[in-house]
C-alpha positions in Angstrom: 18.1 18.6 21.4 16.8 15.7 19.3 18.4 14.9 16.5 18.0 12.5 13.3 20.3 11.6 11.3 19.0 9.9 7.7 21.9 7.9 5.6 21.6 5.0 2.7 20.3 7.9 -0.5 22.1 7.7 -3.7 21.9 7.1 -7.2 20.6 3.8 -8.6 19.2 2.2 -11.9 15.6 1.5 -12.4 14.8 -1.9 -11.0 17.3 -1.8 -8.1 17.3 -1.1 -4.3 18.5 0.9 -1.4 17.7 0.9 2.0 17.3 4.2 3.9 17.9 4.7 7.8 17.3 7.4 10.4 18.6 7.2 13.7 17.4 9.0 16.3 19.2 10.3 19.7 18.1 12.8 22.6 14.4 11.1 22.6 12.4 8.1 23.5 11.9 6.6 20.4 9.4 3.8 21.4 6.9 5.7 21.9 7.0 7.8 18.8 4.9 7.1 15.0 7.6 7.0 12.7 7.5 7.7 8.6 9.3 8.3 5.8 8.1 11.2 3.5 9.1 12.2 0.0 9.5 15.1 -2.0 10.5 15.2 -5.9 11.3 18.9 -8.0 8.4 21.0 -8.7 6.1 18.8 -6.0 4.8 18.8 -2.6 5.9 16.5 0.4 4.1 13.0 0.1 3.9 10.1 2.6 6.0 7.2 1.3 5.1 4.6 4.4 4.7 5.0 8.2 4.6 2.9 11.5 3.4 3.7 14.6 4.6 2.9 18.2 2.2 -0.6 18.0 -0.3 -1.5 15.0 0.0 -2.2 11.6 2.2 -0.1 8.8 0.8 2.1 5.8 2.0 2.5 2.8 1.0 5.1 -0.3 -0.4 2.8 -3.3 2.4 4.0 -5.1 5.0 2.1 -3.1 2.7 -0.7 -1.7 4.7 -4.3 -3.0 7.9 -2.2 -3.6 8.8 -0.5 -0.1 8.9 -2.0 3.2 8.8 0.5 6.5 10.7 -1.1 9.6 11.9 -0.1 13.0 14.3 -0.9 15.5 13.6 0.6 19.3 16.7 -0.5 20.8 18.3 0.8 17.9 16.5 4.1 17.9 16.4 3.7 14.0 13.8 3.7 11.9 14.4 1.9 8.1 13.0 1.9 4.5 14.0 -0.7 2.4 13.0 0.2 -0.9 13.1 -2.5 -4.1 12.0 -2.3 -7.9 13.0 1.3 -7.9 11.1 3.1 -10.5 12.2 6.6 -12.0 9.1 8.1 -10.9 10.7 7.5 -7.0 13.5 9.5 -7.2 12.7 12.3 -4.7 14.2 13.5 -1.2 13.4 11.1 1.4 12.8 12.5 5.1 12.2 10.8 8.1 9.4 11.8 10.5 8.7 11.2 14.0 5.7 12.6 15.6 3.9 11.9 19.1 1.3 14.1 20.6 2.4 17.5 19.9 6.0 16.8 19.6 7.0 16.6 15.3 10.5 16.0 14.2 11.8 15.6 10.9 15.5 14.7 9.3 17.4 16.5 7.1 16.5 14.6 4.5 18.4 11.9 2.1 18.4 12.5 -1.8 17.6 9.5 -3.6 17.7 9.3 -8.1 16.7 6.1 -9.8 18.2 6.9 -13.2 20.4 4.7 -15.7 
């Protein structure tokens, strides 16, 4: 069964940074479009950023300057180093990996920019 596990969430003030990861096991990650998705109270899931197997990153306009996707194949991981953290990002982060008809998400990472 595949599995992904997401780490790095927490609480930080307005202007600071945290990196997110999710590692993935059980699946041959190379080949697999990975992202990161968000969702704050009272909204619906949002892209945040996403890379696929080969070809160039995206990233929401909200994010674009602040949040940097990455990936690791050997590593199975996929990261999101997030700076200049705004109030507005705090949200649950989840992980997404999708090829063809295969779609897999993580259990999600809470993160809260507050002071």
């Amino acid at each position: 069964q595949v599995q992904l596990v997401e780490s790095g969430g927490g609480l930080v003030q307005p202007g600071g940074s945290l990196r997110l990861s999710c590692a993935a096991s059980r699946i041959i990650f190379s080949i697999y479009a990975t992202g990161w998705y968000r969702q704050a109270p009272g909204k619906e899931r949002e892209l945040v950023a996403r890379i696929p197997s080969s070809g160039s990153t995206f990233y929401a306009d909200s994010v674009k300057g602040r949040f940097t996707i990455s990936r690791d194949n050997a590593k199975n991981t996929v990261y999101l180093q997030m700076n200049s953290l705004k109030p507005e990002d705090t949200a649950v982060y989840y992980c997404n990996l999708v090829y063809a008809s295969s779609n897999y998400w993580g259990q999600g990472t809470r993160v809260t920019v507050s002071s």
